[in-house]
SELO-978107 format. One record per residue (C-alpha): residue in one letter; x, y, z. Coordinates in nm, 3 decimals. Each point is the difference from the previous one (the first is absolute). Layout:
// residues N
- a, X, Y, Z
...
// end
This chain:
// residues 319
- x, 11.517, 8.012, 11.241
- x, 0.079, 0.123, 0.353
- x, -0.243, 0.238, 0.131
- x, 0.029, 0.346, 0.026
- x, -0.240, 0.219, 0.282
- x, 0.011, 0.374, -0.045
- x, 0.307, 0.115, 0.153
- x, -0.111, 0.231, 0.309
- x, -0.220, 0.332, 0.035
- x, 0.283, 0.288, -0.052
- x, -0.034, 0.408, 0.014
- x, 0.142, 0.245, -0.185
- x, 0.315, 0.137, 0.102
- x, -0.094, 0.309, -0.272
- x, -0.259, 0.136, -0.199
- x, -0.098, 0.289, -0.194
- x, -0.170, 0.197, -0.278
- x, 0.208, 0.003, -0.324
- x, -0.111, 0.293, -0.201
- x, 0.009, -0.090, -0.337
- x, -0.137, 0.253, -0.230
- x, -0.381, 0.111, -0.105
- x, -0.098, 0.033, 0.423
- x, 0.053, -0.344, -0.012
- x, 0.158, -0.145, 0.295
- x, 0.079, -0.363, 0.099
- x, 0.032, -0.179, 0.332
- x, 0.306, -0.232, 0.067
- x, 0.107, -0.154, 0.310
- x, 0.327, -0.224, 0.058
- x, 0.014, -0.324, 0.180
- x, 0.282, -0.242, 0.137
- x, 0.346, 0.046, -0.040
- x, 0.089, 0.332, -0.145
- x, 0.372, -0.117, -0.093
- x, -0.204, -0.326, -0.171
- x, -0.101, -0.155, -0.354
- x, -0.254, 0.349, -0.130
- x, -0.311, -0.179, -0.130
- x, -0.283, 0.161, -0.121
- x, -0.375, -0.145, 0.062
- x, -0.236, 0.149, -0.271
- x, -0.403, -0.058, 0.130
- x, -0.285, -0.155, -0.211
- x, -0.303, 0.213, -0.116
- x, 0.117, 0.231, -0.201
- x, -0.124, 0.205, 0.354
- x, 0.029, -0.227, 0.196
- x, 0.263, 0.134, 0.278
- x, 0.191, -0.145, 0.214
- x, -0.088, -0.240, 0.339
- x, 0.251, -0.087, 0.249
- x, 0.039, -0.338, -0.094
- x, 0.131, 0.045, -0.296
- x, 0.287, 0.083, 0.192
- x, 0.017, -0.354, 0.113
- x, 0.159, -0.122, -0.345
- x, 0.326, 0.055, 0.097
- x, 0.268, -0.099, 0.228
- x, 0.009, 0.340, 0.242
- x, 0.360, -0.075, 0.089
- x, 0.094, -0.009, -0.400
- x, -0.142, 0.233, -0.186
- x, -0.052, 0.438, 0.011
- x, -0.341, -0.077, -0.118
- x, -0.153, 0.329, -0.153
- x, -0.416, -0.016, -0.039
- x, -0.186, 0.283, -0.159
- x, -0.351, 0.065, -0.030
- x, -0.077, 0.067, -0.351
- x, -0.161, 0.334, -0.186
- x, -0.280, 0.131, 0.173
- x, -0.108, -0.282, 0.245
- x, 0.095, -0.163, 0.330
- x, 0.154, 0.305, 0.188
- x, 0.149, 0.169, -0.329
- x, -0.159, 0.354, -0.080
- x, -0.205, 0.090, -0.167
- x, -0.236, -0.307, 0.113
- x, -0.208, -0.115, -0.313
- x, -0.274, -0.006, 0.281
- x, -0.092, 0.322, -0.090
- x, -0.166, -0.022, -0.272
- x, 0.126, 0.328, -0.105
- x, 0.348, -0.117, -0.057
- x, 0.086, 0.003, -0.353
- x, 0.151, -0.329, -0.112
- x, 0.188, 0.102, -0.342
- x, 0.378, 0.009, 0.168
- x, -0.059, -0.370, 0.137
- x, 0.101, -0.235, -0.250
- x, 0.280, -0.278, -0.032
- x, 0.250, 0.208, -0.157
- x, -0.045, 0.250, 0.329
- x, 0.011, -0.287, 0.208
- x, 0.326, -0.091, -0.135
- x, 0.125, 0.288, 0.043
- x, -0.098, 0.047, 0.364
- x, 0.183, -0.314, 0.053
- x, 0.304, 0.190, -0.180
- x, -0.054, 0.270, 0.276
- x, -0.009, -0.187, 0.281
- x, 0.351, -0.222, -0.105
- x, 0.172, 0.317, -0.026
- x, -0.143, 0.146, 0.284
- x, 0.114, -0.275, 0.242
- x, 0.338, -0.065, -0.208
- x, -0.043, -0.322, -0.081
- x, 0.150, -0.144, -0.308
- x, -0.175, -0.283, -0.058
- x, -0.275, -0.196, 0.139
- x, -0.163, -0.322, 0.001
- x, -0.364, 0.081, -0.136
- x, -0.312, -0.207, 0.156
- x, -0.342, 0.036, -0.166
- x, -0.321, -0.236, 0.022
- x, -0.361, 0.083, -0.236
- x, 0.052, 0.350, -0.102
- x, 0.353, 0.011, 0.159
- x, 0.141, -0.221, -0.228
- x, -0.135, 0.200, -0.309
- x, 0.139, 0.275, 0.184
- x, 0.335, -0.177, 0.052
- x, -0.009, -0.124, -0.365
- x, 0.025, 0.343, -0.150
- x, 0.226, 0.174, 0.268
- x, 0.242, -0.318, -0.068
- x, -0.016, 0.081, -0.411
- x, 0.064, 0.357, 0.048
- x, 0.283, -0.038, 0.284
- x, 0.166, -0.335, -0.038
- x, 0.310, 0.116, 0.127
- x, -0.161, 0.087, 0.355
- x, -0.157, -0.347, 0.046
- x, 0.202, -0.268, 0.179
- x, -0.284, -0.251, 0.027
- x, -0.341, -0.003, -0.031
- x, -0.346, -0.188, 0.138
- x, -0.296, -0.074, -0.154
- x, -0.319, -0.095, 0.068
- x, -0.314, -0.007, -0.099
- x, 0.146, 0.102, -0.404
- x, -0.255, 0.267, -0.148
- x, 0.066, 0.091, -0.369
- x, -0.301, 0.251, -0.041
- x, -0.089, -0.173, -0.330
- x, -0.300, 0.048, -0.147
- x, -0.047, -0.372, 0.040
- x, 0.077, 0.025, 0.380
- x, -0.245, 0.268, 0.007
- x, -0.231, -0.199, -0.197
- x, -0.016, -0.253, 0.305
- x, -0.070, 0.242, 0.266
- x, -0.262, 0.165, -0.112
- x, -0.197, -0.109, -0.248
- x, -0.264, -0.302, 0.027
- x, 0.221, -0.236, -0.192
- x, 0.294, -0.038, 0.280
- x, -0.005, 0.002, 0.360
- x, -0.415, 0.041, 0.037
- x, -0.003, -0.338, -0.094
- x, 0.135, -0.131, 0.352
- x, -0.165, 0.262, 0.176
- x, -0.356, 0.121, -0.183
- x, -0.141, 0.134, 0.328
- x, 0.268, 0.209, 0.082
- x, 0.034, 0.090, -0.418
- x, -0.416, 0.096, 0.043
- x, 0.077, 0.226, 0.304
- x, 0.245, 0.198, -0.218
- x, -0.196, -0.020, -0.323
- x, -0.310, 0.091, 0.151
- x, 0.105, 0.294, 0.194
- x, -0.016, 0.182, -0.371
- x, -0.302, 0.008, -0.178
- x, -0.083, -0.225, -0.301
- x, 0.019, 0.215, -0.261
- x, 0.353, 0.095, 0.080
- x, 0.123, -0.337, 0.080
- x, 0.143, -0.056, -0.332
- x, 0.320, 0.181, 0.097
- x, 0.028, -0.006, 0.404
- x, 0.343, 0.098, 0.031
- x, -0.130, 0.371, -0.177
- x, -0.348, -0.034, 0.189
- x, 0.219, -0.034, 0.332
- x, 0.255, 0.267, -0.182
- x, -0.288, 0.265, 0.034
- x, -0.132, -0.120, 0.339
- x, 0.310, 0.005, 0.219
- x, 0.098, 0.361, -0.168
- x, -0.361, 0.147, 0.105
- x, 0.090, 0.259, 0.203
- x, -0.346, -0.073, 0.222
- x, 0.088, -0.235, 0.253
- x, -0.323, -0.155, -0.018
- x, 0.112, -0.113, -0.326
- x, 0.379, -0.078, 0.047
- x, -0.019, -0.170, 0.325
- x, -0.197, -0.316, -0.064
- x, 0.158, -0.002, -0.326
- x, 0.338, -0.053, 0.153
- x, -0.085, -0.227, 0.252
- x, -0.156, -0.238, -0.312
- x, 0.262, 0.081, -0.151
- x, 0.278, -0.119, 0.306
- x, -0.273, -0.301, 0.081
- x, 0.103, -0.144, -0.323
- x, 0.355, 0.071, 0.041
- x, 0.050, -0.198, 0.332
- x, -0.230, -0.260, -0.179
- x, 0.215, -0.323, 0.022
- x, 0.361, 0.136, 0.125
- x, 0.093, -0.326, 0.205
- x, -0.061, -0.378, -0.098
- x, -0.257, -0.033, 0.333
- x, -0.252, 0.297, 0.039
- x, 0.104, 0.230, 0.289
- x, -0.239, 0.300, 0.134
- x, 0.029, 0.299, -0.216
- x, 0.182, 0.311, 0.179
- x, -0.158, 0.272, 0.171
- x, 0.097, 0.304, -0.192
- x, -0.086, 0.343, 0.054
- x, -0.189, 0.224, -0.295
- x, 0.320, 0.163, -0.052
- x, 0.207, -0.274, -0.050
- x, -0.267, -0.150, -0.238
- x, -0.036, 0.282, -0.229
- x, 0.394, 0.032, -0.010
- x, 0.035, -0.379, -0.096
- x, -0.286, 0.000, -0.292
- x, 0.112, 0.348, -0.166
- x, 0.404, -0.118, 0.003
- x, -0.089, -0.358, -0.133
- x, -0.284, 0.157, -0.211
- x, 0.235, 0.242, -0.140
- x, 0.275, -0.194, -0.080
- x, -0.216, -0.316, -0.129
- x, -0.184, 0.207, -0.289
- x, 0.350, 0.089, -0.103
- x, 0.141, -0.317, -0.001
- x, 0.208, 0.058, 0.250
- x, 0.185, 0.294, -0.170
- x, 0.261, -0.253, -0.185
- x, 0.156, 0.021, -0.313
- x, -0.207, -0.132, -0.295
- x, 0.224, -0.316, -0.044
- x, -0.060, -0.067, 0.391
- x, 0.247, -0.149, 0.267
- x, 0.099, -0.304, -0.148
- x, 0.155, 0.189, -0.287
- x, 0.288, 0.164, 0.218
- x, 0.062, -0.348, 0.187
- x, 0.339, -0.021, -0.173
- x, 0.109, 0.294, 0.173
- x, -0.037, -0.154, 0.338
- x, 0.098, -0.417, -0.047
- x, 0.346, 0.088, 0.134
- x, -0.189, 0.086, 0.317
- x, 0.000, -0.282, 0.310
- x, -0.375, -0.071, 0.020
- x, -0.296, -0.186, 0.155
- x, -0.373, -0.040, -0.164
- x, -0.258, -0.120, 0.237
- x, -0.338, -0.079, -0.058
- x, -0.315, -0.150, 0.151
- x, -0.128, -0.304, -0.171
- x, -0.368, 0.116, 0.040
- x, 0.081, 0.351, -0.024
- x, -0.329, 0.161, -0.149
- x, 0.100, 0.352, 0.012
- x, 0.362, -0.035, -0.186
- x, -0.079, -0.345, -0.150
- x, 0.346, -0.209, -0.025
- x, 0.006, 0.048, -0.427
- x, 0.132, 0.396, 0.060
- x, 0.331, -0.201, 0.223
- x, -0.001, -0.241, -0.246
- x, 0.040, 0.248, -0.289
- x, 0.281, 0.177, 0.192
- x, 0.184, -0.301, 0.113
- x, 0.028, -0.090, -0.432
- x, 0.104, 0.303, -0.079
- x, 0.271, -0.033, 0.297
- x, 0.106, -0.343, 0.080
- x, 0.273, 0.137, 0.194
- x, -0.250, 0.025, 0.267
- x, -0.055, -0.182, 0.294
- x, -0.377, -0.186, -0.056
- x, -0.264, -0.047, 0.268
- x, -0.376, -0.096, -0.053
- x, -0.123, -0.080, 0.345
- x, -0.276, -0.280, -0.014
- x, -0.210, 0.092, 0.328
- x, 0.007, 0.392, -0.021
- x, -0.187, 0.305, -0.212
- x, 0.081, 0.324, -0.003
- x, 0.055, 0.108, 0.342
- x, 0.362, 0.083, 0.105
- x, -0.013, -0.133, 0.358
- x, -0.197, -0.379, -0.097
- x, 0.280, -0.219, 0.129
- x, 0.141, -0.176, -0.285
- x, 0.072, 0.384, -0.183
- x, 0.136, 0.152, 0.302
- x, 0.227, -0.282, 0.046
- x, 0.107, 0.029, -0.327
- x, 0.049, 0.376, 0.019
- x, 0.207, -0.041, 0.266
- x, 0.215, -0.249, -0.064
- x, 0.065, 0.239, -0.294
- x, 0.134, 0.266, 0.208
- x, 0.184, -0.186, 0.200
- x, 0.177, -0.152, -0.262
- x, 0.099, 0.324, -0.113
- x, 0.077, 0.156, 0.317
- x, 0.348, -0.143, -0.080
- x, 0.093, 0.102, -0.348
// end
């Protein structure tokens, strides 16, 4: 496979704050060629935001390439760093609908839709709802929200096997007697309105998060109490409700979207979206293109991924 670098750091050529209903407003910004291919990038987390290399995915001289910062983090408002910010109208089915939005707002018809980790959830149920206004999409990373998938995140029995010191820093920043059920112990933590109480139960809460995201460690990132808080109460939020998805879940509505040109990429060693979640997908829609690269995890920019990525959206540049 010939290897693909990022493609070169590029600006925004516009930007703004999409209002779109319940004082929620989103930030989107436009890169490349605005008479190019319009792709949309959708960022991990849930809360994660954007960073300016995910605008690095695509061929600047190809594609309109439309990024948004989700509900209520990166430099959408209200910031979920307040801890005041009520959370109820941030949910997939808004999120799909703020996608709606911004298509119409920017008049595009259709779009090729790029998602990794929680993007590709994301991606998943804006394709089932909207096939018509997907050209193409890109996956990687495949989360289902499954109980099962959930199952391996965070209780003892899945990931805490390959990392138990990491596992004890999150399990022990809750007391014993409430350690039964951590993802309600952490519930009532990270909603304390005392920041006393919410802050180092968000950063426990993000330490386990980053826990593992590439195949080689890398040093964690520096984040601000803000962002931190943002990033546990989204994820938090949207994890204890399984990802606000239909009872049947995503594979369910796959039919609906095997017409679509796709590619499903996923890291060999991945330990935060283990490779069984693309696995699933790609049986329920063998129409799709198949990658399990064998020295990668989760991260989106470990070489063997981003090559894969991108030699994804190049090959699509031209349809």
């Amino acid at each position: 496979m010939e290897l693909r670098d990022f493609y070169p750091p590029v600006e925004p050529y516009d930007s703004g704050l999409l209002d779109v209903g319940g004082g929620n407003r989103i930030h989107w910004e436009l890169c490349g060629d605005p008479d190019g291919k319009p792709a949309v990038f959708l960022h991990g987390g849930p809360g994660g935001g954007l960073l300016p290399d995910h605008r690095r995915f695509f061929d600047p001289s190809a594609y309109r390439i439309v990024l948004f910062d989700q509900r209520n983090c990166g430099r959408s408002l209200p910031h979920a760093g307040d801890p005041r910010v009520p959370l109820e109208h941030n949910t997939t089915p808004h999120l799909v609908a703020d996608m709606e939005k911004l298509r119409e707002h920017l008049s595009i018809d259709r779009w090729l839709v790029f998602g990794g980790s929680w993007g590709s959830t994301l991606a998943l149920a804006y394709a089932q709802a909207h096939p018509g206004r997907v050209s193409e999409m890109v996956l990687r990373g495949v989360y289902l929200v499954r109980p099962s998938d959930e199952a391996w995140a965070f209780t003892p029995a899945g990931a805490a096997h390959l990392f138990p010191a990491e596992w004890a820093a999150f399990r022990d920043a809750i007391p014993p007697a409430e350690r039964d059920d951590l993802l309600a112990a952490y519930g009532r933590r990270i909603g304390d309105p005392d920041p006393a109480v919410h802050v180092p139960a968000a950063r426990a809460w993000v330490g386990w998060e980053l826990t593992a995201n590439t195949l080689l460690p890398v040093p964690p990132p520096d984040l601000d109490e803000t962002l931190v808080v943002a990033f546990a109460r989204i994820t938090h939020h949207y994890i204890a409700a399984g990802g606000f998805l239909p009872d049947e879940g995503l594979l369910a509505g796959v039919d609906r979207i095997r017409h679509i040109p796709a590619v499903i990429v996923n890291g060999r060693y991945d330990m935060k979206t283990p490779p069984d979640q693309a696995w699933d997908l790609h049986q329920a829609w063998p129409e799709a293109d198949f990658h399990i690269v064998e020295d990668a995890g989760h991260g989106a920019a470990e070489p063997g991924i981003r090559d894969r990525l991108i030699e994804a959206t190049d090959r699509f540049a031209g349809r």
